[in-house]
N, C-alpha and C positions, 0 to 999 in steps of 0.2 A: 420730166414731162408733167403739167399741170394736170386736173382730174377731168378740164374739162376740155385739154387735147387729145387725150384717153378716151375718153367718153363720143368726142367728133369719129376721131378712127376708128373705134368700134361700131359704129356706124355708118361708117364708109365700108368696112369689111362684112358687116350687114347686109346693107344694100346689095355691096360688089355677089356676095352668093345668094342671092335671094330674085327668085326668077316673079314671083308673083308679089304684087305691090297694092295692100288695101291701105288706103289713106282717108282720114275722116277730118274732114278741110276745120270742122265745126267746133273743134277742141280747140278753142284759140280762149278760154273764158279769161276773165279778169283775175290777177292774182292778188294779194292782200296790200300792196300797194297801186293797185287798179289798172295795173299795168298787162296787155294781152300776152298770152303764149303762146309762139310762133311757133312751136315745134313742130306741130306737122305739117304746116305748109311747107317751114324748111324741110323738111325728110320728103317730102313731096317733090320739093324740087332738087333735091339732092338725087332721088331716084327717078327723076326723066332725062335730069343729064346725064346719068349713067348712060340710059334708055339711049339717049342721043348722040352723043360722044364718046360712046365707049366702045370695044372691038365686039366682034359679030356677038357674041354669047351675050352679050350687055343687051344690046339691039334686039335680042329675043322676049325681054321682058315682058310683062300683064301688068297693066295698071287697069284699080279699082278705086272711084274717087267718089266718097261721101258727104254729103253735107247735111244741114237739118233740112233746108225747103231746099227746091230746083234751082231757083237761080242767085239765091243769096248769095254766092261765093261772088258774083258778079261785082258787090259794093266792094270787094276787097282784096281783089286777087284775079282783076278781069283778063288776064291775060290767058288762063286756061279757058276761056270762053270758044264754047265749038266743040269741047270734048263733052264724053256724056257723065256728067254728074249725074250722082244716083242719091235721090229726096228718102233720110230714113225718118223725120219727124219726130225725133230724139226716144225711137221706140227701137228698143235692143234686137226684138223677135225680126223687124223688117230689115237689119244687118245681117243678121243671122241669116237670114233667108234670100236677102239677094246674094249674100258672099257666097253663101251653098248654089246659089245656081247659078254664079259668076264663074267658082273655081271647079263645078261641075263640065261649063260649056269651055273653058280654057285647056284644063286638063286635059280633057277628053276621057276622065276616070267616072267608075260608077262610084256612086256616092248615094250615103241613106237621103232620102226625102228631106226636104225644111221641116214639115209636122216632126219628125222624128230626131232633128237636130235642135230643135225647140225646144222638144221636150226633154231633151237632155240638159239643153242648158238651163230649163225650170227647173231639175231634179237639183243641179248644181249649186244654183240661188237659193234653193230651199234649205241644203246644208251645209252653203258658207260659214254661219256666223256660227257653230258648233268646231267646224275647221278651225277659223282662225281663234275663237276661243280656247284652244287645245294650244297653242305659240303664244294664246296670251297676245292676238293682235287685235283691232279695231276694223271691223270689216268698210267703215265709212273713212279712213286713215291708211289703209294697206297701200303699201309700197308695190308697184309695179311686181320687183322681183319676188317676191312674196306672193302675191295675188299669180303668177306663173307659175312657182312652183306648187299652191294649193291644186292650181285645176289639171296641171299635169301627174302630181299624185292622185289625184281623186280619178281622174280619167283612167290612170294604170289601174285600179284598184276597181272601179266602176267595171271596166269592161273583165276584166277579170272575173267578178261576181256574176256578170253579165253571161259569160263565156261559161261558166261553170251551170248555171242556171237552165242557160238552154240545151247545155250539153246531156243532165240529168234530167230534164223533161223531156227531151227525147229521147233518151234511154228508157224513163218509167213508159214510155206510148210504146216502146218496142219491145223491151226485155219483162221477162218477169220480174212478178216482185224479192223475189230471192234473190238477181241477177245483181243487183244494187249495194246487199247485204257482204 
């Protein structure tokens, strides 16, 4: 099997368990032969046909569809016209903040605030480039899988320190100072 039959099936197998679907129509830029990449439209449509043809569990899915402005996708892709694209104006914080109150009102889970998901992912950008300094990578060159596993270590580790942080300040509000020691 070629890398990039491989690469289609893992993708279909993707899709096939994956109930929740954000897609950002807007990643199409020109590559070094000026040529566009279709990959998330394809994955786009990969995951409505699921959505559409596929058995009840399929039919359950959440689609989340981004572009830069409202109705640009129209010049390119007018066939999803009628659904509600959501304008992020190629600003990370307004992703961030409607996926949290996308995957908020879907779920039906409590989840931290956008100010507080924001600010997590400032703290993250803030210590990127010391991350991938440490593998010796190029934060403006990182590879997908790379750039995943940075922010799913740093998140293990983050909330960890997080977790221990709040757990010892409120111990010092409650216990004595001895109690600690």
């Amino acid at each position: 099997m070629t890398a990039a039959k491989r690469a289609l099936r893992m993708l279909y197998n993707l899709i096939k368990d994956c109930r929740y679907g954000i897609h950002d129509i807007s990643r199409t830029e020109l590559d070094k032969n000026n040529l566009p990449r279709f990959n998330m439209p394809l994955e786009l449509g990969i995951f409505m046909g699921a959505k559409r043809f596929g058995p009840r569990l399929q039919k359950d899915k959440r689609l989340l569809i981004f572009d830069t402005e409202k109705y640009r996708y129209q010049k390119f892709i007018s066939d999803i016209a009628g659904m509600d694209i959501h304008a992020h104006n190629a600003d990370p914080e307004c992703v961030i903040a409607e996926t949290r109150d996308w995957l908020a009102n879907v779920s039906r889970r409590q989840l931290p605030g956008a100010r507080k998901v924001v600010e997590i992912y400032r703290e993250f950008r803030a210590i990127l480039p010391s991350l991938a300094d440490r593998l010796d990578l190029e934060v403006a060159t990182i590879t997908y899988v790379d750039f995943e596993r940075l922010v799913v270590g740093w998140l293990i580790d983050s909330t960890h320190i997080r977790a221990t942080h709040k757990a010892s300040t409120l111990f010092s509000n409650t216990l004595p100072d001895t109690a600690l020691h």
